[in-house]
Structure formats: C-alpha cells, structure tokens
MOPAC internal coordinates of N, CA, C and O (Angstrom, degrees):
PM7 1SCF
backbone

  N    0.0000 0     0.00 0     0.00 0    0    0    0
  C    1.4475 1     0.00 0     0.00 0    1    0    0
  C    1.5270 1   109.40 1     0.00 0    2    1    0
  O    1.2310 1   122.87 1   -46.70 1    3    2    1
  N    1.1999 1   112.10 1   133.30 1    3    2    1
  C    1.6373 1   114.51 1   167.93 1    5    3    2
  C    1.3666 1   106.74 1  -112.71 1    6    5    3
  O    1.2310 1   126.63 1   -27.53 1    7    6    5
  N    1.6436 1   104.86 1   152.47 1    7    6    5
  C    1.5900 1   102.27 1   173.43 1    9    7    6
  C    1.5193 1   103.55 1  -110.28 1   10    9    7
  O    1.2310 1   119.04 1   -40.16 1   11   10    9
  N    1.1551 1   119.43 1   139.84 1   11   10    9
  C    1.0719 1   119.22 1   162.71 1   13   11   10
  C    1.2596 1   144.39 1  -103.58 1   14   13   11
  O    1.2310 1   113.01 1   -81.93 1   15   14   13
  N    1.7817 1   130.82 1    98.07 1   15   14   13
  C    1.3278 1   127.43 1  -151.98 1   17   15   14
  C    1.4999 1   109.80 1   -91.02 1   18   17   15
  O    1.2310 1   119.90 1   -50.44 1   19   18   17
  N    1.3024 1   117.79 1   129.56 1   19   18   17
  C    1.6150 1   147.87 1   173.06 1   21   19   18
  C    1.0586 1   129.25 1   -94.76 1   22   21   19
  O    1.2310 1   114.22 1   -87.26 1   23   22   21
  N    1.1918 1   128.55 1    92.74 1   23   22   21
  C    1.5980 1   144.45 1  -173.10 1   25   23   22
  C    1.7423 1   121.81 1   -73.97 1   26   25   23
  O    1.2310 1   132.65 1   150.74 1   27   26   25
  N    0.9326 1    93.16 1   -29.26 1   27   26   25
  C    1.8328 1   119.97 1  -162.12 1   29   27   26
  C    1.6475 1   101.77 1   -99.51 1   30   29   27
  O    1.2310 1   123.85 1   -43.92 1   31   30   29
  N    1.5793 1   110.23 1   136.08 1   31   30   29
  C    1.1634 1   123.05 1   159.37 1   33   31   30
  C    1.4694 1   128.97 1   -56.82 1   34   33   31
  O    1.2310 1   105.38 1   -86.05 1   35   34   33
  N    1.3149 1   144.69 1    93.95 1   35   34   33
  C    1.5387 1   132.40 1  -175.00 1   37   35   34
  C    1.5828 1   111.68 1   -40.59 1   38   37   35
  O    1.2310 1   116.54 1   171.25 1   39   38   37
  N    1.5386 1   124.18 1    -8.75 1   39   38   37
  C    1.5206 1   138.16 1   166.52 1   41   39   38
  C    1.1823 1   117.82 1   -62.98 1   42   41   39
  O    1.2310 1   124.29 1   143.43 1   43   42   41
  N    1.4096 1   109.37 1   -36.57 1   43   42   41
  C    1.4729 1   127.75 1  -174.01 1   45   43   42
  C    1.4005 1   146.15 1  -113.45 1   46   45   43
  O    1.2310 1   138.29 1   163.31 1   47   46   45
  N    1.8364 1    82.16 1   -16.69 1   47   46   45
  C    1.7658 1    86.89 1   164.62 1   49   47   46
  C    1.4214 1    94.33 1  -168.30 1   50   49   47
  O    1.2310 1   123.02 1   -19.78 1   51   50   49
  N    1.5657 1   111.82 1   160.22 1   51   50   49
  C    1.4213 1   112.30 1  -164.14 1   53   51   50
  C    1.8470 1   103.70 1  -101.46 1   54   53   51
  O    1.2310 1   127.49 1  -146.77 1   55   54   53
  N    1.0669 1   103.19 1    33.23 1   55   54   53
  C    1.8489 1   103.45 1  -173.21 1   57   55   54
  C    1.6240 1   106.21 1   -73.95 1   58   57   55
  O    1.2310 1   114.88 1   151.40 1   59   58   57
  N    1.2237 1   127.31 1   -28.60 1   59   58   57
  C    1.5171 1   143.41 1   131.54 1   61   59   58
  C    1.1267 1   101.30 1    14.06 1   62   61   59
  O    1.2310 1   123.33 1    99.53 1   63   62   61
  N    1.5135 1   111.22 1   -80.47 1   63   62   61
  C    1.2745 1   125.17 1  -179.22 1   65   63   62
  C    0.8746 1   127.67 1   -45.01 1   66   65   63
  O    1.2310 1   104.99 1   143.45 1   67   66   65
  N    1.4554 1   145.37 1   -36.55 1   67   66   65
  C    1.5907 1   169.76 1  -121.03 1   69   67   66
  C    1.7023 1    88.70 1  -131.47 1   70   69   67
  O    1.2310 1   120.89 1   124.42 1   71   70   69
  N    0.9449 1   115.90 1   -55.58 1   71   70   69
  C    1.3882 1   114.38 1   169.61 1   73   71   70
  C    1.3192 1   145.25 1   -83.17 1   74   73   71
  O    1.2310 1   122.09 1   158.68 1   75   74   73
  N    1.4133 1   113.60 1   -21.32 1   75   74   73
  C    1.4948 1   127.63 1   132.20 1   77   75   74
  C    1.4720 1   121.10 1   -18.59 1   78   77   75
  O    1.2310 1   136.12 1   105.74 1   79   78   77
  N    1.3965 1    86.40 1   -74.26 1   79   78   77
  C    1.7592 1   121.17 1  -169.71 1   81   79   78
  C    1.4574 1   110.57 1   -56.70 1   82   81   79
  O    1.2310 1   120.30 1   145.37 1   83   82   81
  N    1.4865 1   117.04 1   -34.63 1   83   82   81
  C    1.4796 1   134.17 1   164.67 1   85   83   82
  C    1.5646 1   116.86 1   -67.08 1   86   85   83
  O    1.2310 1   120.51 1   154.72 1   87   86   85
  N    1.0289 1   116.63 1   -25.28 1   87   86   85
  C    1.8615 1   106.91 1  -162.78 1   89   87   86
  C    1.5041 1   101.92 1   -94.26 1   90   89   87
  O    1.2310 1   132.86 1   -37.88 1   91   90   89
  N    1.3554 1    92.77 1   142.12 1   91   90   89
  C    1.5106 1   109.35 1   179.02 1   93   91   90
  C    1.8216 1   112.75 1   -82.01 1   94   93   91
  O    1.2310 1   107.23 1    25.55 1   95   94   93
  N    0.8333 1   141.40 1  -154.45 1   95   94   93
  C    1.4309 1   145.48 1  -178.45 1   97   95   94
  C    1.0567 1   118.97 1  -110.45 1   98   97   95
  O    1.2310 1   109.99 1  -175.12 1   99   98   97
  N    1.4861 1   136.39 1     4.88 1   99   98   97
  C    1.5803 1   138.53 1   154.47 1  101   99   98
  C    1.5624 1    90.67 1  -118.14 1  102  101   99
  O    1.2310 1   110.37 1   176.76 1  103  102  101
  N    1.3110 1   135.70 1    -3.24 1  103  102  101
  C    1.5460 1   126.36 1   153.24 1  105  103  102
  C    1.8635 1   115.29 1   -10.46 1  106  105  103
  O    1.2310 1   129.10 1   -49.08 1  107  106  105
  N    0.8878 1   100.07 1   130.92 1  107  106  105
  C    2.2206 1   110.53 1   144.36 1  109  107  106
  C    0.9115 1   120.81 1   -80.97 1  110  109  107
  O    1.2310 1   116.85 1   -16.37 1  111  110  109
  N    1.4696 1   123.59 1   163.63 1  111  110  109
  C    1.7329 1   106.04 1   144.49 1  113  111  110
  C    1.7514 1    90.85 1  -139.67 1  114  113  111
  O    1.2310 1   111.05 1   -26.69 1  115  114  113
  N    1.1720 1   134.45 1   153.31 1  115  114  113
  C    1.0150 1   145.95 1  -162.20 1  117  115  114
  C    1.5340 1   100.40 1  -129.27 1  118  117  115
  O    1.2310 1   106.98 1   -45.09 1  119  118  117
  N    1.2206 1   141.84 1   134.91 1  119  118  117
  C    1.3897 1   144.91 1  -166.60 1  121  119  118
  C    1.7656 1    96.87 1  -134.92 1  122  121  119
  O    1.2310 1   124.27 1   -75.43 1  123  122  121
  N    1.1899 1   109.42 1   104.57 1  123  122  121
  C    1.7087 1   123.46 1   170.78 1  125  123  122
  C    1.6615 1   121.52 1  -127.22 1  126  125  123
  O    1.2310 1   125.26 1   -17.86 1  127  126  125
  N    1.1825 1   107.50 1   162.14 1  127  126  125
  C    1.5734 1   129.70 1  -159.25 1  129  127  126
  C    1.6281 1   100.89 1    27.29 1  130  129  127
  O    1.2310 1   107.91 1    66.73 1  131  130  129
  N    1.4638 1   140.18 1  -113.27 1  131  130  129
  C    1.1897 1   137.72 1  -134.36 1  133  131  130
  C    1.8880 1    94.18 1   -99.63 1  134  133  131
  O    1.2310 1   126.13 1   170.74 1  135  134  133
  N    1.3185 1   105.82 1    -9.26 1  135  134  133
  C    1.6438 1   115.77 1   169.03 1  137  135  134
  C    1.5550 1   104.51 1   -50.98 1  138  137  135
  O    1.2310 1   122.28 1   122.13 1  139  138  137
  N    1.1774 1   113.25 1   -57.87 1  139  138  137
  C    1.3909 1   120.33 1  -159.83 1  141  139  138
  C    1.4108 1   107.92 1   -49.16 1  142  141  139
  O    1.2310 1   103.61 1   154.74 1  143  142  141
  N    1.3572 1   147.76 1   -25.26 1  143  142  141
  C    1.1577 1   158.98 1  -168.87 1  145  143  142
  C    1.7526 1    92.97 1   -64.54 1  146  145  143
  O    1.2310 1   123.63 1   150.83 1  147  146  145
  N    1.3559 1   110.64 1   -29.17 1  147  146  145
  C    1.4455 1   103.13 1  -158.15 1  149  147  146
  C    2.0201 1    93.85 1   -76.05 1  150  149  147
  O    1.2310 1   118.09 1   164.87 1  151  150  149
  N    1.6801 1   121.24 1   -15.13 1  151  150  149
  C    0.7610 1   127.08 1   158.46 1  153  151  150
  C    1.6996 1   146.34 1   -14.65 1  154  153  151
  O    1.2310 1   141.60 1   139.30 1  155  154  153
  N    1.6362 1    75.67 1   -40.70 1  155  154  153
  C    1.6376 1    95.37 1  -154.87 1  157  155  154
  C    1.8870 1   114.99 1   -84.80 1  158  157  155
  O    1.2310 1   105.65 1   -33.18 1  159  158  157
  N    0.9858 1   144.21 1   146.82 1  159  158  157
  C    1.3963 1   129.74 1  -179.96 1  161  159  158
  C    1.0811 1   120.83 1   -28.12 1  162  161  159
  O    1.2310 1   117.49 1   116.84 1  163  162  161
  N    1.5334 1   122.39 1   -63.16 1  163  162  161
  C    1.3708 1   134.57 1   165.47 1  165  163  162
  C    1.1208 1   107.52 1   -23.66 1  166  165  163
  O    1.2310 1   118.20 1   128.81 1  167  166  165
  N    1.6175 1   121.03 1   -51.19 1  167  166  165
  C    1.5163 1   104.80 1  -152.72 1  169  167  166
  C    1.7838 1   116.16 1  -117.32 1  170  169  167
  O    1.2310 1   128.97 1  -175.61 1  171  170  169
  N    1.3517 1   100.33 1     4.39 1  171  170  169
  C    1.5344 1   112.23 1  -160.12 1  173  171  170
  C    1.4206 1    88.93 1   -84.63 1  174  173  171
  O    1.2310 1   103.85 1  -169.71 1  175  174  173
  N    1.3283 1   147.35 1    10.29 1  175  174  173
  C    1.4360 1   130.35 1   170.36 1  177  175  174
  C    1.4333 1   116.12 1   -69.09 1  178  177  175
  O    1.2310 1   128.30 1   135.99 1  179  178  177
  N    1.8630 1   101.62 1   -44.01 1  179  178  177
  C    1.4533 1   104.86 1   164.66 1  181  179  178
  C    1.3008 1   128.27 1   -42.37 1  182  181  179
  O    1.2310 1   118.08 1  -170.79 1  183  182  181
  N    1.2737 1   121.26 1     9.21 1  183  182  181
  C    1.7669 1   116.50 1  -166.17 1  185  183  182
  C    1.8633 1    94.35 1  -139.83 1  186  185  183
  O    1.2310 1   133.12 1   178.29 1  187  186  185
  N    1.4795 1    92.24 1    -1.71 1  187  186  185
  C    1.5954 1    82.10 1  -177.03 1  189  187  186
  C    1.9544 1   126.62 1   -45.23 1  190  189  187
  O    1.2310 1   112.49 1   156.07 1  191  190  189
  N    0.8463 1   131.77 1   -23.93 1  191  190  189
  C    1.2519 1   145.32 1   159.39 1  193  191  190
  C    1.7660 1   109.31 1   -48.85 1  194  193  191
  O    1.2310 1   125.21 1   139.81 1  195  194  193
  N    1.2907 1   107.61 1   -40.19 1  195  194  193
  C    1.5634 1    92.25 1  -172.86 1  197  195  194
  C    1.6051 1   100.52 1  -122.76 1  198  197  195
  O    1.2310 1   113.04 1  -137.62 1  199  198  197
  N    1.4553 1   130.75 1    42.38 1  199  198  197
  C    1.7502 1   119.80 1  -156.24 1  201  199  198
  C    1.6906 1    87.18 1   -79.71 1  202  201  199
  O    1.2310 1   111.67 1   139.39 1  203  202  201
  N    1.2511 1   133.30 1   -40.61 1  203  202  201
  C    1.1495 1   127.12 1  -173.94 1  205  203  202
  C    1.8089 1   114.74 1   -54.33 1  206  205  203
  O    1.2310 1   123.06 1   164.85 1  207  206  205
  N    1.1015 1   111.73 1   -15.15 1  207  206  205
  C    1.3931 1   135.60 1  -159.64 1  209  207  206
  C    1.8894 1   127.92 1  -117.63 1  210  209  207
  O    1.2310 1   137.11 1  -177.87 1  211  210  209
  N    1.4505 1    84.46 1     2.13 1  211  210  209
  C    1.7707 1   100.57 1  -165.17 1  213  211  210
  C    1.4077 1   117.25 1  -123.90 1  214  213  211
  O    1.2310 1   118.29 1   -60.62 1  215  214  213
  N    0.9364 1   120.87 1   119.38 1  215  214  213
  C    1.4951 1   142.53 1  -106.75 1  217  215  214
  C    2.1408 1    90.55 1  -144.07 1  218  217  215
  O    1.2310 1   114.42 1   -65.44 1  219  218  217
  N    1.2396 1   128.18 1   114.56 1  219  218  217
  C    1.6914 1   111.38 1   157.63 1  221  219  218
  C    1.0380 1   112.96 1  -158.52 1  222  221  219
  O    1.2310 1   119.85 1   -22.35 1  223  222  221
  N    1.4491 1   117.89 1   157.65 1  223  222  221
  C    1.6109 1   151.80 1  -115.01 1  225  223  222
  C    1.6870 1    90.23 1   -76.94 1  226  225  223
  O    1.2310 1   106.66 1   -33.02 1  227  226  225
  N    1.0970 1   142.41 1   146.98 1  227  226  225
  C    1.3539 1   113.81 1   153.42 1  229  227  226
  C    1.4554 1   116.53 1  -113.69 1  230  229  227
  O    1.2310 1   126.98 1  -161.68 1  231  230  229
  N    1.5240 1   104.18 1    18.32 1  231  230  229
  C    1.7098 1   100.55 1  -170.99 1  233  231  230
  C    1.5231 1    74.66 1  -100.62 1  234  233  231
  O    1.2310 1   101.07 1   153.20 1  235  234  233
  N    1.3249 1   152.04 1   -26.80 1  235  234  233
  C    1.3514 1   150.53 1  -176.59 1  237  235  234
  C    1.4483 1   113.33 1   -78.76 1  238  237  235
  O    1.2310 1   128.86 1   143.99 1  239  238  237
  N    1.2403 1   100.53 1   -36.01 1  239  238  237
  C    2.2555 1   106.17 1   167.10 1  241  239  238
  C    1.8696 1    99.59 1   -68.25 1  242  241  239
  O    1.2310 1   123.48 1   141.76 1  243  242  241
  N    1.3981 1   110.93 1   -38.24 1  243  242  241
  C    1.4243 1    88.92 1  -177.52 1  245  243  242
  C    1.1984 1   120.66 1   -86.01 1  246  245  243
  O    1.2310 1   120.73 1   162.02 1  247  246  245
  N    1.3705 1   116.20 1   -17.98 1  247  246  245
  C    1.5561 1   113.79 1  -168.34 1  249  247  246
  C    1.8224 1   103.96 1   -78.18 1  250  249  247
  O    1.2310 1   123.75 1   155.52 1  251  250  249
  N    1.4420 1   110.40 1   -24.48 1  251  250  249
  C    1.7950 1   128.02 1   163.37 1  253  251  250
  C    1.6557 1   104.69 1   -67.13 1  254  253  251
  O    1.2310 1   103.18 1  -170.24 1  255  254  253
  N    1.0355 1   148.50 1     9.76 1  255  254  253
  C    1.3344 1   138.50 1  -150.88 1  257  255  254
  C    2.0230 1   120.27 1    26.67 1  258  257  255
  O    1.2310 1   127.67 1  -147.90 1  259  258  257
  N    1.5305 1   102.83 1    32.10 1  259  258  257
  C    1.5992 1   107.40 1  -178.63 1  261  259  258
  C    1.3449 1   103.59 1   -81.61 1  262  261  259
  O    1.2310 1   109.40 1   147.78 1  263  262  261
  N    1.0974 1   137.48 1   -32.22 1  263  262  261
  C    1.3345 1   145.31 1  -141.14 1  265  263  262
  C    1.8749 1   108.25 1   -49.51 1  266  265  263
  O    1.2310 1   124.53 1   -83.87 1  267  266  265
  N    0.8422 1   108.92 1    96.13 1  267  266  265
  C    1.7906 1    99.15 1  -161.16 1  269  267  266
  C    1.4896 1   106.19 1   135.60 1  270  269  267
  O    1.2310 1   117.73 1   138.00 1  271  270  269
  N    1.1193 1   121.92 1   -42.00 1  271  270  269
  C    1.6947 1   120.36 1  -146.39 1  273  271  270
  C    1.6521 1   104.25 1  -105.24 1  274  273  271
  O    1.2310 1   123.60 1  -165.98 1  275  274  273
  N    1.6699 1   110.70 1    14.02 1  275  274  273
  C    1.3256 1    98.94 1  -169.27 1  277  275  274
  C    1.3637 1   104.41 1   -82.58 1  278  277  275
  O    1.2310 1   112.68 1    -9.48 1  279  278  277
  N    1.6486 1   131.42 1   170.52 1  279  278  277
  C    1.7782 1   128.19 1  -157.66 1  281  279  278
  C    2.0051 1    69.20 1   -91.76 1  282  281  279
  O    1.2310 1   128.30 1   -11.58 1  283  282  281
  N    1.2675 1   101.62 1   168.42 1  283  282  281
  C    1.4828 1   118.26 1  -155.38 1  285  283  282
  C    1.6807 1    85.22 1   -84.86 1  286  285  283
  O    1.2310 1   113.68 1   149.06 1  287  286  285
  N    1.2186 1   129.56 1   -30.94 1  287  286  285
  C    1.9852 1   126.74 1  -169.58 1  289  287  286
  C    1.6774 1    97.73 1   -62.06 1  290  289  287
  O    1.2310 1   115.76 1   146.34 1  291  290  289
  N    1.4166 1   125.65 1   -33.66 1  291  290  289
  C    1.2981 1   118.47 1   161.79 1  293  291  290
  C    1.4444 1   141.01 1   -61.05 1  294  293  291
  O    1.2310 1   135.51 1   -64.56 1  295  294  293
  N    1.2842 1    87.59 1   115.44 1  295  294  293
  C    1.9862 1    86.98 1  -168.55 1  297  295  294
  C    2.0997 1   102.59 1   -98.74 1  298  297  295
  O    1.2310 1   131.09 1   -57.98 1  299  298  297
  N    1.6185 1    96.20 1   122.02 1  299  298  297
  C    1.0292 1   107.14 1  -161.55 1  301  299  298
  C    1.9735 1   106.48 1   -98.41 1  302  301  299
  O    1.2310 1   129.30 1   -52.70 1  303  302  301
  N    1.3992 1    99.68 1   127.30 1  303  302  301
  C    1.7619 1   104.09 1  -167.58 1  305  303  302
  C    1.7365 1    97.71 1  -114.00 1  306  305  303
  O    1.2310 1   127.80 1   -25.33 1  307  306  305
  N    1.2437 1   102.59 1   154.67 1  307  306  305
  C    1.7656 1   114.32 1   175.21 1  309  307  306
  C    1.4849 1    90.14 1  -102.87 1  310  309  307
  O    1.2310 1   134.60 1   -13.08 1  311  310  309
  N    1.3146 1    89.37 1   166.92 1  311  310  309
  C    1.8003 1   100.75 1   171.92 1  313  311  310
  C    1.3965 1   118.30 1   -48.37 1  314  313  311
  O    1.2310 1   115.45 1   144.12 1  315  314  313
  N    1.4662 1   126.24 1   -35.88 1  315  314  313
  C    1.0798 1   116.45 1   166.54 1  317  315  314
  C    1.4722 1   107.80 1   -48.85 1  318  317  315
  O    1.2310 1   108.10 1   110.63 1  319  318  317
  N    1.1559 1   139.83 1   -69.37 1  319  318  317
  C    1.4985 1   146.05 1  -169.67 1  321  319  318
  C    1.5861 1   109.35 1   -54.41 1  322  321  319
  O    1.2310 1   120.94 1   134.43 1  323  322  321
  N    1.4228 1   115.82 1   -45.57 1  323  322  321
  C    1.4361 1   101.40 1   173.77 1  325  323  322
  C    1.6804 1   111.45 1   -59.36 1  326  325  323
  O    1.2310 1   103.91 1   162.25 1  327  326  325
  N    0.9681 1   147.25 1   -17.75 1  327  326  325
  C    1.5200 1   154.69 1  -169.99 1  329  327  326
  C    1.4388 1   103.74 1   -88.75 1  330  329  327
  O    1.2310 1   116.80 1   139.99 1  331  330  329
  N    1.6869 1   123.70 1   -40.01 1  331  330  329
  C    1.1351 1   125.40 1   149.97 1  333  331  330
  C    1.2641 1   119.73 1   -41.41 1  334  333  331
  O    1.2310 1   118.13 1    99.45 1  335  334  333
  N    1.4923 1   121.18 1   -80.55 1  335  334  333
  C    1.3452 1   122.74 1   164.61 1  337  335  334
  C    1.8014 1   129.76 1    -1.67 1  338  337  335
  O    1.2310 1   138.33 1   105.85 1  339  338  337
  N    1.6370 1    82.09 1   -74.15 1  339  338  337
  C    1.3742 1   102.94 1   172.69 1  341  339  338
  C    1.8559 1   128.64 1   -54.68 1  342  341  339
  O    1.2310 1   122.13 1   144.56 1  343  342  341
  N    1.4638 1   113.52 1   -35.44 1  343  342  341
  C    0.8374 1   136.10 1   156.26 1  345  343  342
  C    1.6832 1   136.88 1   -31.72 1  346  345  343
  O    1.2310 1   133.33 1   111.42 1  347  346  345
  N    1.7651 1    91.84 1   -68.58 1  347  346  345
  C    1.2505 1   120.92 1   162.76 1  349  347  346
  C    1.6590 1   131.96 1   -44.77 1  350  349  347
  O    1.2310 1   134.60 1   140.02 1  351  350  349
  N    1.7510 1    89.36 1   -39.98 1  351  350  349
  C    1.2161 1   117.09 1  -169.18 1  353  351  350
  C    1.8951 1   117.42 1   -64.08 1  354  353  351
  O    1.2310 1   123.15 1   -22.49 1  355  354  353
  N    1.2514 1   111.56 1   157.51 1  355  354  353
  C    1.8198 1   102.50 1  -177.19 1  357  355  354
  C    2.1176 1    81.84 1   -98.47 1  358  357  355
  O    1.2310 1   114.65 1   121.64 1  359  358  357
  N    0.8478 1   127.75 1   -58.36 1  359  358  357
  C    1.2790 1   142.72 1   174.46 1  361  359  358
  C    1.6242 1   121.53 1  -113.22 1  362  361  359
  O    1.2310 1   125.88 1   -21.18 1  363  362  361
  N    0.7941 1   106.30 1   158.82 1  363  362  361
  C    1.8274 1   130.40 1   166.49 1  365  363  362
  C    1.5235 1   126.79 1  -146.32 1  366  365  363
  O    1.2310 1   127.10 1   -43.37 1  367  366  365
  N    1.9778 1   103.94 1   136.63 1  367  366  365
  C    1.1118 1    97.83 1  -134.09 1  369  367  366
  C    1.4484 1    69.86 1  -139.36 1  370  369  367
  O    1.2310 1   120.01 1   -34.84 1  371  370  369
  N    1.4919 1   117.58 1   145.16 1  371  370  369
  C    1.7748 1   115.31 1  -156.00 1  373  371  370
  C    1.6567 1    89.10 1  -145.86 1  374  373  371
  O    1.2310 1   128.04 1   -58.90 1  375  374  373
  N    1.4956 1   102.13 1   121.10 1  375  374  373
  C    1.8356 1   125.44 1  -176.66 1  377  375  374
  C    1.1313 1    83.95 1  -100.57 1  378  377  375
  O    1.2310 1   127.86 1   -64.72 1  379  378  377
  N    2.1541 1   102.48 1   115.28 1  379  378  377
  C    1.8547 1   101.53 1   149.04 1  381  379  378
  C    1.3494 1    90.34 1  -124.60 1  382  381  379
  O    1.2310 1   120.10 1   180.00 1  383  382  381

C-alpha cells in the first residue's frame, strides 16, 4: 500500500489528478495543509474514486477553520493517525 500525501486544493490546481491517476486499489490518499479543502462537500466529488480511502489532516481543518465541515466519506486523522498512516504504508508519495 502507498499513501499518497496532497497538499493542494482540487479548487486550485489539478495535480489531484496526477495522483488519482497514480493510486493503485489498496492506495491512501492523505489530504494536508491547503489539500484539506478538497475535504469539504463541495469538493470531495473530486476524490470520488477513492472516498472509501481518503483520509485529512485535522490539525490542518482546524488551523483553516474546517474542522466540522468535512462531507462525512472523509475520515479525519490527528498527527497521531497520520504516523499511523505512514507506518502502515510500504512507501509514501507526497503531491505539491
């Protein structure tokens, strides 16, 4: 399994895509700092392919004032959990 970490808003740039297009089917995707936006109802369609699989920051939803607003298919981890993630992981593979 690889996780794959996402920096970028799907609002703001299409690198999403590039990483989409990359993940295998026991893939992660990890959504951090301005990623997390992709979180939100509005924007979590872009991830529809992996919602079972999509994973974001929540010290990064709070420091955005998101903390609350993610669409419910997002499963939201603290730093403890990203280290899990990472852990779990055979590799990690980080979209800026």
């Amino acid at each position: 399994m690889i996780l794959h970490i996402l920096n970028r808003s799907p609002g703001g740039s299409l690198v999403y895509r590039d990483a989409l297009a990359s993940m295998g089917p026991d893939d992660r995707l990890l959504l951090i700092e301005d990623g997390v936006q992709g979180a939100l109802p509005a924007q979590v369609r872009h991830f529809e392919p992996v919602l079972d699989r999509l994973f974001a920051l929540r010290e990064d939803l709070v420091s955005r004032g998101l903390e609350g607003r993610c669409d419910e298919a997002v499963q939201v981890v603290d730093v403890d959990g990203f280290v899990e993630l990472t852990e779990e992981a055979d590799k990690t593979v980080s979209w800026f």
